[in-house]
N, C-alpha and C positions, 0 to 999 in steps of 0.2 A: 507447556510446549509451544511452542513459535508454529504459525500455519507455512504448512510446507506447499512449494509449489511444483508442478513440473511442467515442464514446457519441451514439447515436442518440435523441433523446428531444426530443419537441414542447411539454412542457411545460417553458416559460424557467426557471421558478422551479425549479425540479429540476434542471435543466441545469445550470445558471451554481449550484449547490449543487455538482456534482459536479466541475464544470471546474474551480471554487476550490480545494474540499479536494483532490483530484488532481493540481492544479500544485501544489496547498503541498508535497506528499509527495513533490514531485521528479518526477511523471511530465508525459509531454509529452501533451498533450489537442488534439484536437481534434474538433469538434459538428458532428451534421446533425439538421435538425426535421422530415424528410420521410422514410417509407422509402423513397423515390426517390431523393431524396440521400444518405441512408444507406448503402443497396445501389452506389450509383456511389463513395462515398469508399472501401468497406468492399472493393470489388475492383479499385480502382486504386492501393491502398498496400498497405502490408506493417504491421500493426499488433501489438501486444503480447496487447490483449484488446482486445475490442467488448463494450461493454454496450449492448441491443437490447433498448428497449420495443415491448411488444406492440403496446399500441392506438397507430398511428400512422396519421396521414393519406396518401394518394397509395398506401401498398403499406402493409398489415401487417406487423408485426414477423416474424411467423411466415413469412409471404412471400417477406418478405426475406432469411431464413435460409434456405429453401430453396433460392432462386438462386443464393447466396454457398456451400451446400452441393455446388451442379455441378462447380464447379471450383477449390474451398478447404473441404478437410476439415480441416487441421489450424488454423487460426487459433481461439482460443477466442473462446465467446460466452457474455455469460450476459445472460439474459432479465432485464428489472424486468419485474414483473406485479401486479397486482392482488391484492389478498388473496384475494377469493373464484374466482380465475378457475384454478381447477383444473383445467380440457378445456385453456385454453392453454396450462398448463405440462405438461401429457404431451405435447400436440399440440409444442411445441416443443422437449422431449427427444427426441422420436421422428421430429424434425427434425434433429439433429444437437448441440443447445447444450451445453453443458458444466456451465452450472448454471444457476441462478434466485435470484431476488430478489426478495421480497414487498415492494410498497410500503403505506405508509409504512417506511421501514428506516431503520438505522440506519449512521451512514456510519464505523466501526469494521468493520459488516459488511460490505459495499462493499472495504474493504480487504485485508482479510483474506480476499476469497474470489480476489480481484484475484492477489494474492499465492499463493495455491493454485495458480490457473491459469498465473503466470508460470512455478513453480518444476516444473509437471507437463510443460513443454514444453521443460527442458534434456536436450539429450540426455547420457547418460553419456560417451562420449565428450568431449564439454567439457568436466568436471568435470576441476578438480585434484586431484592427489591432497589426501590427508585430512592430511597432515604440513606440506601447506601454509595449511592453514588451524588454527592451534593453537586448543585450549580457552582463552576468555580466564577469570579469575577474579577475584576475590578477598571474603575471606570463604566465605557462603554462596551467594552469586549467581554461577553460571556463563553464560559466553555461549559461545554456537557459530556460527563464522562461516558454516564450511562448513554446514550446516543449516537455520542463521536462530533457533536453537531457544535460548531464554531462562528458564534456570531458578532461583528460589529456593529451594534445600530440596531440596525435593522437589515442588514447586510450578513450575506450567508459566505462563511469563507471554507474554500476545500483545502485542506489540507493530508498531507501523505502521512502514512503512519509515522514516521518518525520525527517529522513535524510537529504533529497534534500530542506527540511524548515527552516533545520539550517543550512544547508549549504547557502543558501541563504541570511539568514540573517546577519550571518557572511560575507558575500559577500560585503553584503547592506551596513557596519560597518566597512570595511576594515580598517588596520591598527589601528583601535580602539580596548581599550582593554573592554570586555563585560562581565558584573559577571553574576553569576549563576543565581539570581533574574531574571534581565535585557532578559536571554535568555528562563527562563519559562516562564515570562510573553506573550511573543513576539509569541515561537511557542509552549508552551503546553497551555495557555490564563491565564488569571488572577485568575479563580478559580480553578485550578490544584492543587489537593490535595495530592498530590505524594511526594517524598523524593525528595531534588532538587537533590540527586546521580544519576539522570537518566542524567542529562545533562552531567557528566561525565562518564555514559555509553555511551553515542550517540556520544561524541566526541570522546570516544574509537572508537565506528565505522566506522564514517567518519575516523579517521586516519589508521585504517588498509584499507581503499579503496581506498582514494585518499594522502596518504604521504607514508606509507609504499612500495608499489607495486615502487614507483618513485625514483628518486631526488631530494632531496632539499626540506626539512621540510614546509607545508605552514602551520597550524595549532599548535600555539602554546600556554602553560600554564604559567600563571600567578599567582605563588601561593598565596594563601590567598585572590585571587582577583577571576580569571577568564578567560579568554579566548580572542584569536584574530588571525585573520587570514591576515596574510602579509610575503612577501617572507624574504626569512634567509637573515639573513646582512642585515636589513632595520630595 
């Protein structure tokens, strides 16, 4: 099952920002514009993370987390708030949340703290062993499944989930050349109903992370065809 998120937040235009880029990355979203519907979605399901703006109508954010604190400690939260509103982000650490979010943000950040909170609530017990998840390579850029952790050199690359999915699979396929088909099916699944141009946006991405910053192209184009990932001169 894909980690579900919900985001309480009254302003549309921020909302439907976060539903978008969040269902892009493969999670499952679902909105409340009230803390009164907030607090009712947020203790009648079982979520991944809750992102919980402060100023909301009908019940404050902060409000809201304390009720949802009665009888749900462990589900994360993390606050959006206001740049200047520092009483509310202690006043909601000392609520219970897990982190915060200054708005305006940027939604790399959003993801990446998304991601923090998913990975602090595996318990070790879950975890496979470490033999099962091998180091992918090649070249200078390693990938670690088990981890998540994406390095060039000696250089630490962040990447969004669905990033580090193709990245992966490209991994997986080295030297193989991969069409555009072959890489929605794999990581957006078989009924993605999207324009297949997103795979040439994502490969945009990956290449301004891990080829542009560096040396030595790994990600290359195949036109009319598709993609593959193996070092220059090979």
């Amino acid at each position: 099952m894909n980690a579900n998120i919900l985001i309480v937040e009254d302003e549309d235009k921020i909302a439907r920002l976060l539903e978008m880029e969040l269902g892009y990355e493969g999670y499952e979203v679902e909105r409340a514009s009230t803390g009164r519907e907030g607090l009712v979605k947020a203790m009648s399901g079982t979520w991944s993370v809750i992102l919980l703006d402060i100023m909301l109508p009908e019940l404050s954010g902060t409000e809201v987390l304390r009720r949802l604190r009665m009888t749900d400690t462990s589900t994360p939260v993390i606050l959006l708030t206001a740049r200047d509103a520092t009483p509310d982000k202690v006043s909601g650490l000392d609520q219970g949340a897990n982190d915060y979010i200054t708005k305006p943000f940027e939604i790399e950040e959003v993801l990446a703290r998304i991601r923090a909170c998913i990975r602090s609530r595996i318990p070790a017990t879950d975890m496979k062993p470490a033999e099962s998840f091998p180091v992918l390579a090649i070249g200078d850029l390693t990938v670690s499944p088990l981890t998540r952790t994406v390095k060039r050199g000696e250089n630490i690359v962040e990447l969004t989930p669905k990033e580090f999915e193709l990245l992966v699979f490209l991994l997986e396929n080295r030297n193989q050349v991969l069409t555009r088909d072959q890489i929605i099916s794999h990581v957006w699944g078989y009924d993605f109903m999207g324009d297949t141009n997103v795979v040439d946006v994502y490969i945009r991405y990956l290449r301004k992370k891990i080829d542009y910053p560096f040396e030595g192209a790994l990600i290359h184009t195949h036109r009319g065809v598709g993609y593959s990932i193996k070092e220059s001169g090979k």
